[in-house]
Every structure is written in structure tokens, then in C-alpha cells.
N, C-alpha and C positions, 0 to 999 in steps of 0.2 A: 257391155262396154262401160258403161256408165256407174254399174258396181264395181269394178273393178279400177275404175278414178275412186269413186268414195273410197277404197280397200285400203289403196294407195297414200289417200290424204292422209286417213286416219292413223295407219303405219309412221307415214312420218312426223304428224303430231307428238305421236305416243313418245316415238324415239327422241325429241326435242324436249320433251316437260323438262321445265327446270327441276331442281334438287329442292331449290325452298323460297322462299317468297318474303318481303319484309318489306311494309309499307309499299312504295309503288316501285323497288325492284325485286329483279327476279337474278337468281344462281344462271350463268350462262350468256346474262346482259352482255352484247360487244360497248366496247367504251364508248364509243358512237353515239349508240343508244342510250347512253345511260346519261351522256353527255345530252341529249335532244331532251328526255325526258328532264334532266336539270335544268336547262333551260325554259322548256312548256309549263314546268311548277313555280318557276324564281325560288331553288334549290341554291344557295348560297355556295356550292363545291369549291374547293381549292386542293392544291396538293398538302400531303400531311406534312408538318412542318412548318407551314407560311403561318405567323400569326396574321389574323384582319378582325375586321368587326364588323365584317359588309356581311346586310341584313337580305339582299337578293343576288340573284346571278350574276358574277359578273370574267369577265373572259379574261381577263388580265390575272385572273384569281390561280390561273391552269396554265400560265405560261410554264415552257418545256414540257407539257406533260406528257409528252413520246417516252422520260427518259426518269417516269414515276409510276409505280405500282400501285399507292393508297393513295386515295383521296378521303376529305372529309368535309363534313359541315354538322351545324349546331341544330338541335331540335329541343323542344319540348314534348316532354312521355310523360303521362302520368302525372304532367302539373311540375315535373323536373326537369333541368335541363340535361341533355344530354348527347354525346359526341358520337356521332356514325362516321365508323370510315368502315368503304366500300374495298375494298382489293382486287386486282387483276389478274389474269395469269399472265407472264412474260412474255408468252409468242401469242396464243391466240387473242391474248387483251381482256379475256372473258370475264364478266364477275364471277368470284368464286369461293369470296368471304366476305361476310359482314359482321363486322363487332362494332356493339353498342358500351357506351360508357359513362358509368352516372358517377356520381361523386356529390356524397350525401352528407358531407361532414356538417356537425351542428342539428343535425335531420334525425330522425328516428328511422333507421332500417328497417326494421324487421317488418314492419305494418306492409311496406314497398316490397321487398322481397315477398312478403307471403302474395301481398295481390298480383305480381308477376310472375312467382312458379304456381300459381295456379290456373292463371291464363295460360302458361306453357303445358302444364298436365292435362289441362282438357284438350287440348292441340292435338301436344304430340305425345301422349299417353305419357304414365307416372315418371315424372324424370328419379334418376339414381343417385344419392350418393358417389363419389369417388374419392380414390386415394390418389395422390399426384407423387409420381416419382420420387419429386424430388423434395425430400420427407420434408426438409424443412419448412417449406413453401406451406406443409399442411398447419403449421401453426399458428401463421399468420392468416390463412385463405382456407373456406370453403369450395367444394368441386360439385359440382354436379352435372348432369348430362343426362339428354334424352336422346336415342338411336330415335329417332322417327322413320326415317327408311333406307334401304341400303345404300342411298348417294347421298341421303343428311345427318349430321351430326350438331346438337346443339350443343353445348359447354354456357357453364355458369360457373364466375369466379367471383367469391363475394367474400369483404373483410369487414371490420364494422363500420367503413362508413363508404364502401365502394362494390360498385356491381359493374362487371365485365362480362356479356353475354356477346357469344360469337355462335354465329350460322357457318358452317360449313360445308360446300359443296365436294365430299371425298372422291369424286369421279374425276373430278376439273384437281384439285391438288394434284391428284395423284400421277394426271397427266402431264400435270403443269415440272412435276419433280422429276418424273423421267422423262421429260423435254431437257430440263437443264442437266440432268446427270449426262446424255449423250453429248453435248453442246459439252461440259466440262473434257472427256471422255474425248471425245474428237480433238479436242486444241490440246489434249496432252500427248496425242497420237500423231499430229502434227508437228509442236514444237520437239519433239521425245528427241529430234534427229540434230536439234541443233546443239545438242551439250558432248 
């Protein structure tokens, strides 16, 4: 009996691991939680958009936020500053993106880039090269990307004086899109009748 609790637990641990992890959140965080842990740090959060300059928590920062997907706040990486915003999914609320964003102008890059894709390479094995679609995008931006495991995907977008690194949880998107394709899909199936 009591092997078969541990079996149990363990099963459902496994089936819950988040996709990736970044500083003290996790891919899967409900806003709740993410909100609790903002406030247990004095995590400065606001929705994306609100300019402020408030250096801790504060609640006023999140009004409406039933009716906001990103949120963000200011840190210091690496002796730079720099912008995290967290992302939601729509129905479940879950975190399910993180992008970091530094802005280095006047700064030397390269030295920063290299000490950060090589934290990333020992992580999450040797990140790649990419080409981005949309060609022209490639002449102003470098791409790169590390597959870490079949629910994460990291992306680096880097120009000369700007670095845009996003976590992403491909299991929770993926969810999150064919949430709202039906949800589109049904109110067109709904209204279809009135025209």
C-alpha cells in the first residue's frame, strides 16, 4: 500500500515538472503563485505598459490584471539592467513565457553575449545559429536557439546593442493557441447565423 502512494506521488510529480525555470519562476506558475512569490521577494511587478519607478511590491502596480497577459519588472543580470516580463496563458493564467531584455547601447556587447551564451551552452547544450523567416529581420538581428527538451525552447535575439532572450514553454503555448482557435471557432459558429 504504501508503495503504491510513493508510485503515485512520484507519477504525479514527474507529470507536473515545469518546462524551464528562471530565477525564482517556474513555466506552469498559476498567476496566483507568481503573484505570492512577487510579493514574498518585494518583486516590483506591474502590468506591461504602466510606466512606474516603484523599487518594491506594490498592488496598485496590477490593477485590472484579470484583463492582462504580461507582466513585468526591472532587474539587474550581470551588473546590467534589465526588463523581464513574465506571460500567461489566457484560460489557464499559467506562466508560459519568459523574455529577458537588455539594452546595451554605449556598452560593449560582445564580452556580455559571449558570458551569457555560454552560461546558456553549458545548461542547455550548444545553442544554434538560426535563420529567421523573415529575411530581412536577419540583417539587423542575430538568432539563436537552444531545443533543451521537448517542452523548452530558448531563442536569443541579439543586435549591436540589444539582447532578447525568451524561455518558452511549447506544451503550455501550444495549449494556450488551441484554447483560443476553438473559443474563435465557436463564436464564429455562433454568430455564422446571424448575417
Amino acid at each position: 500500500m504504501n508503495i503504491f502512494k510513493i508510485f503515485i506521488v512520484t507519477v504525479v510529480s514527474i507529470s507536473t515538472l515545469s518546462a524551464f525555470t528562471f530565477d525564482k519562476w517556474k513555466s506552469g506558475d498559476t498567476f496566483k503563485n507568481v503573484l505570492y512569490i512577487a510579493q514574498s521577494n518585494d518583486v516590483p511587478l506591474a502590468k506591461d505598459g504602466l510606466i512606474h519607478s516603484e523599487k518594491h511590491f506594490r498592488w496598485h502596480l496590477l490593477k485590472n490584471k484579470k484583463q492582462y497577459r504580461t507582466f513585468y519588472y526591472y532587474d539587474n543580470i550581470f551588473g546590467e539592467r534589465a526588463k523581464v516580463l513574465l506571460t500567461f496563458t489566457s484560460k489557464s493564467n499559467e506562466l508560459y513565457k519568459i523574455t529577458i531584455k537588455w539594452n546595451l547601447i554605449g556598452k560593449g556587447t560582445e564580452e556580455f553575449k559571449e558570458t551569457l551564451f555560454t552560461i546558456l551552452d553549458k545548461k542547455y547544450n550548444k545553442g544554434k545559429m538560426q535563420i529567421n523567416t523573415n529575411l530581412g529581420q536577419n540583417i539587423f538581428f542575430k538568432f539563436r536557439e537552444w531545443n533543451y527538451n521537448n517542452k523548452t525552447i530558448i531563442n536569443a535575439r541579439t543586435s549591436r546593442h540589444n539582447i532578447d532572450l525568451t524561455y518558452l514553454d511549447t506544451v503550455s503555448q501550444k495549449t494556450d493557441t488551441e484554447t483560443k482557435k476553438k473559443h474563435k471557432l465557436n463564436m464564429i459558429i455562433k454568430d455564422a447565423g446571424k448575417f
